[in-house]
N, C-alpha and C positions, 0 to 999 in steps of 0.2 A: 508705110505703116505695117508691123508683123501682123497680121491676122491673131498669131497663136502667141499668148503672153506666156513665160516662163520662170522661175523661179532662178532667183542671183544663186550658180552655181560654190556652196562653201568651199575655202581652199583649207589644206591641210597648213600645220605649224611651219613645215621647211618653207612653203612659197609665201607664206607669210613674212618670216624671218627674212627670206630673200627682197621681198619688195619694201622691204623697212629700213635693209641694212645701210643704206646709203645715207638716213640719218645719222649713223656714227660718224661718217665724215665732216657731214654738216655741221653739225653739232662741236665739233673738234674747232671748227674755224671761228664758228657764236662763242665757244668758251676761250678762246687765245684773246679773240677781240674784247670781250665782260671782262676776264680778269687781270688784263696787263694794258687795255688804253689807257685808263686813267696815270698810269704810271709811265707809260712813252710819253704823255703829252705834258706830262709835270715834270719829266726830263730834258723834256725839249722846250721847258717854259712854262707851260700856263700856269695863270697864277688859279686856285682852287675854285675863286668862285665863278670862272668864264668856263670850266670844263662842261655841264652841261648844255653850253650852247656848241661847243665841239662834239658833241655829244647827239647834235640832229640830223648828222646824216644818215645814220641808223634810221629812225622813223619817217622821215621823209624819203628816204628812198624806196625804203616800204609799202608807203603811200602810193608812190604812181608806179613801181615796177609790179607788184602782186597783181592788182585786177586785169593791168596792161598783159602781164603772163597770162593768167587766167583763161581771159576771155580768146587769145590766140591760144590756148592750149584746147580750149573746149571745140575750139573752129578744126585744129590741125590733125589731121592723117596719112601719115609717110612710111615709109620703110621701117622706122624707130619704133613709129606708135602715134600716141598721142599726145603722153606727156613725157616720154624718155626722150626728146628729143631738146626737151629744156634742163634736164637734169645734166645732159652731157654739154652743151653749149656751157650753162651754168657754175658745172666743176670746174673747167677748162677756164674760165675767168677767176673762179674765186681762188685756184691753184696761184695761178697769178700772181695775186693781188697783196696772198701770204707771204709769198717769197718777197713781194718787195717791201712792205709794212715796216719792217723791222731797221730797214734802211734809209727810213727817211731823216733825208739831213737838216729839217727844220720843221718847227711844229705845222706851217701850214701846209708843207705837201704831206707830213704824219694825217693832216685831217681830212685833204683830199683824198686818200689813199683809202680813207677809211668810206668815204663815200661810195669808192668804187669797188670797196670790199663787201658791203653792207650791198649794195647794189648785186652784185655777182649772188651773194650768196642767197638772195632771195628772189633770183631765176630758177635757182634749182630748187627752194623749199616752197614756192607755194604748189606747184606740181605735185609735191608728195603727199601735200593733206589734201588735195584732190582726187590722189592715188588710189589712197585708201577707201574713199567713195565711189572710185569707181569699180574697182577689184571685192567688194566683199560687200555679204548682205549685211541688214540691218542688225543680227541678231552679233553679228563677228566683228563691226566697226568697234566697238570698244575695245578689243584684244586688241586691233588694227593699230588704234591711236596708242593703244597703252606700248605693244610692241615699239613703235618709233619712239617713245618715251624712253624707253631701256635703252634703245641704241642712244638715245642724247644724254640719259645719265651715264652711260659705260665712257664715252667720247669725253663728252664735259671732264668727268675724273682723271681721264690721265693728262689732257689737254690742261685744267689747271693748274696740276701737278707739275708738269714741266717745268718749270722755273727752276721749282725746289729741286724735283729728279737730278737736274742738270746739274746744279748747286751743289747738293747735299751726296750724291753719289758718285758722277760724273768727274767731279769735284772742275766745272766750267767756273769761271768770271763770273760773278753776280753783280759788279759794281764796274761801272765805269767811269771816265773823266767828264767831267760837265758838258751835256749837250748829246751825251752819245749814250746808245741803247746797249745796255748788256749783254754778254754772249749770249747767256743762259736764257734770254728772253727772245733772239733770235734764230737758234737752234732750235726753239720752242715751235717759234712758226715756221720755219722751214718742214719741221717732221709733220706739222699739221699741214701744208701742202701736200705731201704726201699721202696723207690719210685722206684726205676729199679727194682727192682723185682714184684713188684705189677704193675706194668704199661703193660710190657711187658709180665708178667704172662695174664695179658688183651685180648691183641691182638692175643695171640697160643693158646687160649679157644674161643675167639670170633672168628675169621676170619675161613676161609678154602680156598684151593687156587687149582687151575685149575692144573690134570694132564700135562704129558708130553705130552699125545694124544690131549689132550682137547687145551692145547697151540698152538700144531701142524694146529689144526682145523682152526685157526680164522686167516682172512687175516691181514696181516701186512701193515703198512703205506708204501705207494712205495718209501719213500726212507731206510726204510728198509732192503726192498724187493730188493734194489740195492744194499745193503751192504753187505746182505745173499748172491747175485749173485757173487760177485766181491772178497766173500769171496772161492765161489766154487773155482772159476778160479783160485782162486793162490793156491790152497790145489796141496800138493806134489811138490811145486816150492821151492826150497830152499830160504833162507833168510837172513841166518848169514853168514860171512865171517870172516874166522881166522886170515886171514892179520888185517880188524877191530880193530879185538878184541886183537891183540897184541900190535899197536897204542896206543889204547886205556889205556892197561897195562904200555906202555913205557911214555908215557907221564905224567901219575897220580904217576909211579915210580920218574919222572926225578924232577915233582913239590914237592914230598915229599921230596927229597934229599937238596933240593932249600931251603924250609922249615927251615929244620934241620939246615943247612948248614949256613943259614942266619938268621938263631937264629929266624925267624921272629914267628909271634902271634902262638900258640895252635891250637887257632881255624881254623886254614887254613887246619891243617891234614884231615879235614871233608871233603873238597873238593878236594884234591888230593887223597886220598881214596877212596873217591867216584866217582871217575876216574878209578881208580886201577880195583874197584869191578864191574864198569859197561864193565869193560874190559874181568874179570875173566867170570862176566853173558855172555855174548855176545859168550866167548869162548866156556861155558859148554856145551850153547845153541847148539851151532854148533856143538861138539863133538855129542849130541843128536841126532840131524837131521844127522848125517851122518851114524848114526844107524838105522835109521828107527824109531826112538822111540818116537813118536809124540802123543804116549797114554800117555802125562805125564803133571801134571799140571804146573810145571816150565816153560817146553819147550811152553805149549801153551800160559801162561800166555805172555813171551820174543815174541815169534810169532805174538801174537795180537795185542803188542805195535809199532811192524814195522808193520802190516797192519793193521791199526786203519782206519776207515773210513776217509773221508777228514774232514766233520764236525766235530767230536774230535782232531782233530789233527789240526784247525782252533782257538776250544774252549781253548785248552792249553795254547796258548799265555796268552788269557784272565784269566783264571785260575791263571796264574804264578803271571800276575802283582793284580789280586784281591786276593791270600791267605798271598804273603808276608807280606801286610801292617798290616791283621790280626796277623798274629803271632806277629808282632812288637810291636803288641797295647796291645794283652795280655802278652806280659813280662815286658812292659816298663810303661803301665798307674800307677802301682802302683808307681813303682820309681819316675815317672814322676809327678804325682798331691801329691806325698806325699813330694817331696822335692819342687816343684814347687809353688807350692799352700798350704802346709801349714808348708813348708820348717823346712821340717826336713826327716834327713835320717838314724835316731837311730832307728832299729825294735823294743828296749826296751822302747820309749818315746811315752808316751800319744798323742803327738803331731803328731807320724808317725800311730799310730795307730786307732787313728781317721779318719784321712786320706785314711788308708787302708779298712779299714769298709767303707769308703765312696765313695770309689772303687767299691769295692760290690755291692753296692746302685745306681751306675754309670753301670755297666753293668747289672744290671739288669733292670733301664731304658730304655737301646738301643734294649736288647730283649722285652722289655713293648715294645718300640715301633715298632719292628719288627712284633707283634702280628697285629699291627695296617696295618702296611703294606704289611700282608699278606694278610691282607682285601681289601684292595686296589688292589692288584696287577692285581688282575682277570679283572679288569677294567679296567686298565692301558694298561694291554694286547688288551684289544677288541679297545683302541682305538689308541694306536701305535705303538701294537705288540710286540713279545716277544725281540726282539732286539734291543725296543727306551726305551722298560721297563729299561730295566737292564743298558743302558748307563744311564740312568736318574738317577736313584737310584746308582750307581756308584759314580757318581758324586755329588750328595747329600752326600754320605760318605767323599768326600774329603773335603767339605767345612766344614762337623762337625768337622773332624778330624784338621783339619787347624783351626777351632776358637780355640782350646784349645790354642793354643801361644800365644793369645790375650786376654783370657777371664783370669781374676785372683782371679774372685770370685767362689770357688770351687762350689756353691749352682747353680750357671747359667751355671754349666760347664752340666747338664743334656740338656739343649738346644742342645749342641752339640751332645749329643747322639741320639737325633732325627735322623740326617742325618745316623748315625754309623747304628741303628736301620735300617732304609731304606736298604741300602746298605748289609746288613748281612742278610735279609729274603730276597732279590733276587739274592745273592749269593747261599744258602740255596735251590733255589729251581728253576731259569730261566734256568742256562746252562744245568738241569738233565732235565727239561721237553724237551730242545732242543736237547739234547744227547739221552734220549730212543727215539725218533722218527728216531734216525739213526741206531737204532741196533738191530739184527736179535733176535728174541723171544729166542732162544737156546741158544744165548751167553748172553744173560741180564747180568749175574750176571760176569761173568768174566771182561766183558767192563766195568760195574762202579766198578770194583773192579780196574781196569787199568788207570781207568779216575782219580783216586785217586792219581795217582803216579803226577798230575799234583796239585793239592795238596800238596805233601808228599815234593815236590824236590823243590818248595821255601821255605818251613819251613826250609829247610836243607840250603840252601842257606842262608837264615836269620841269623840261627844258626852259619853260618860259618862267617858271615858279619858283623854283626847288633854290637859285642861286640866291634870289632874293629872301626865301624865306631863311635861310642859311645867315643872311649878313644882318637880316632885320629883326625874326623871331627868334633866330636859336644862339646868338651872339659868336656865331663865327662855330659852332659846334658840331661839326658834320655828324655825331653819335646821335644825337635826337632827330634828325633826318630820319633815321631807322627805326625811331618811335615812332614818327607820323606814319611812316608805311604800315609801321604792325596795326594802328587805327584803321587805314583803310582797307587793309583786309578783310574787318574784320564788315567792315561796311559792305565789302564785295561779297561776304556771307550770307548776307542780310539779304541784300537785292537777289540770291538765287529762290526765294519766297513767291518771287513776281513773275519765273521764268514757268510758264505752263508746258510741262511735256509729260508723256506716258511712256515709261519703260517700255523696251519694245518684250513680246512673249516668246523664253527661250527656245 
């Protein structure tokens, strides 16, 4: 333990930029994947209302790779560092994973592929919102998060783009024979392999990051310093209980059987399942603890999510109602402006495929304008703080999201990405500058590896919902999808009410 506590050394804008940069690639490979799966896997087949259960490798992968990263990033020191050592394993997979995506010859190795895209890529990003926790003081993490935000709207834009680039300048194939992925959507990913590996190759040459001692050294923001303390106290108090976790099991058994029994939708297995497992977790957990085995990253990861600070566990509400309406928008805007707006729902028709490219075109506006708002944000901040930031921009997402059901010229449907824009770079980056000022320097990486699971468990919900309420509430209408989301933004507004934090003093 340092005797002499010190103050977290500020970095200047270059080594900021530098330890950020590696988001433009990452970012490159999340926006190929958002804005052209839906459209590989309705080429290669699926029929609309099964994509969001194609659509769960993304969140579940997320689920057990982030805290599993985490908590080995927070243990690890080597030659690399601490956490560069996952960025570059990380790139090196998701380079990969790009190149082969575009080649798959049937929708289910298209879905495996995607698992282990989704996978890769979230080796190397939960390390970077740790990054930023552990590289800058309290008073500079918001620059920190908003910075990676610009690199994911700069990335995201050309990265959507692609298609169209390819298409419309390039003058590549946009359309192919049935079953097979078009040039212009393959070139796409190919260059985005290129960019993850060169981006983040960037930032493990550029940057270098403070020892475990050097971490130890520098005082932490007092609430923290309360979470470190609150975290001593319950060390060796047990946590899990087997009655729980049998509950737990008997219930997600009795809804599966329900399920079966009443013939009812596919999609529900997700969530009775996911009852089952959070039962089996909860069990293991506890078999551990009653061994003493607390040297283990499972057992600590289960541990950490029942003593979570209160401010994460405040943030989570918020989280849940701001990621669902995300994943809604990236499975359904395709569906939704290509039948809606240039109505048609043939993947082989000129008609739908224009549409889709102009998809493309439409998300990579909303990250153009996230760049924009990242610029703002810092501003926004100093004059109504990081909690009227994020209801604001919130809620500029619902109203973007809500003109689409009105707007029916697909050209003014970019207006509406403005708001989408706002709401996505303060997503991106408010709740993590509000989250590392509650967590102990030693667990960085495990806590937003855990913060993730508030993320990871509406996508899953989504995934288990979204197709049904699709065939049952909205009669087959993927455009009103995009209205339920602009609701719950506006709900994820609301719950920033209940999250208690103090702006930190510039």
């Amino acid at each position: 333990m340092n005797a002499q506590l010190t103050a977290k050394p500020t970095l200047n804008f270059w080594q900021i930029w530098n330890m950020c940069f590696g988001f433009l690639g990452i970012q490159f490979g999340f926006a190929l994947q958002n804005s052209n799966i839906s459209r590989i896997f309705q080429t290669l087949g699926a029929d609309m209302s099964a994509i969001p259960i194609l659509f769960i490798a993304a969140p579940l992968t997320g689920l057990l790779v982030q805290p599993i990263v985490g908590h080995f990033s927070d243990k690890t020191w080597n030659r690399l560092g601490r956490r560069r050592p996952y960025f570059l394993w990380g790139a090196l997979l998701t380079t990969g994973a790009l190149i082969f995506m575009p080649s798959s010859p049937t929708l289910w190795v298209a879905a495996g592929m995607l698992w282990i895209l989704d996978a890769s890529i979230n080796v190397t990003m939960e390390p970077f919102r740790a990054f930023v926790g552990d590289m800058l003081p309290s008073k500079q993490r918001t620059f920190g998060y908003v910075m990676q935000t610009f690199f994911i709207g700069v990335g995201a834009v050309v990265a959507s783009m692609m298609p169209w680039i390819f298409t419309n300048l390039l003058d590549v194939s946009n359309t192919a024979p049935a079953g097979q992925i078009p040039d212009s959507v393959k070139f796409s990913f190919y260059l985005g392999a290129a960019a993850v590996a060169l981006t983040v190759g960037w930032t493990i040459l550029r940057t270098r990051e403070y020892s475990p001692d050097e971490l130890a050294s520098f005082i932490e923001p007092e609430i923290a310093a309360q979470a470190s303390q609150t975290q001593h106290e319950l060390d060796g108090k047990s946590v899990f209980s087997q009655t729980a976790a049998f509950i737990w099991c008997a219930v997600g058994l009795l809804a599966t059987i329900a399920v079966y029994l009443g013939r009812w939708d596919a999609q529900l297995y997700i969530l009775s399942a996911g009852a089952v497992c959070y039962g089996l977790i909860q069990l293991y957990a506890a078999t551990i603890e009653a061994r003493g085995g607390a040297d283990n990253g499972f057992y600590e990861a289960c541990r950490n999510v029942v003593l979570m600070p209160s401010t994460m566990r405040q943030l989570a509400l918020v989280q849940f109602f701001s990621w669902f309406p995300l994943f809604a928008m990236w499975i359904y805007t395709t569906p939704a402006v290509t039948s809606f707006h240039y109505a048609s729902s043939d993947p082989q028709s000129a008609a739908y495929n224009t549409g889709a490219d102009w998809v493309g075109v439409l998300f990579a506006g909303y990250n153009g304008f996230s760049i924009l708002a990242a610029l703002l944000i810092p501003v926004a901040v100093k004059l109504i703080g990081l909690k009227g930031t994020h209801q604001l921009n919130l809620l500029l997402g619902a109203a973007g999201l809500a003109s689409m059901l009105v707007i029916r010229d697909p050209h003014w449907l970019m207006l509406s990405m403005v708001g989408v824009g706002f709401a996505w770079a303060s997503i991106l980056s408010v709740p993590y500058a509000i989250l590392s000022d509650a967590l102990p320097s030693n667990k960085m990486g495990i806590y937003m590896g855990v913060f993730n699971f508030f993320i990871v468990i509406p996508q899953l919900v989504a995934a288990s919902l979204l197709g049904l309420a699709l065939k049952y509430l909205f009669g087959g209408e993927p455009i009103l999808i995009l209205g339920l989301a602009a609701g719950l933004w506006v709900v994820a507004a609301l719950a920033m009410f209940f999250v208690k934090y103090q702006d930190p003093v510039a």
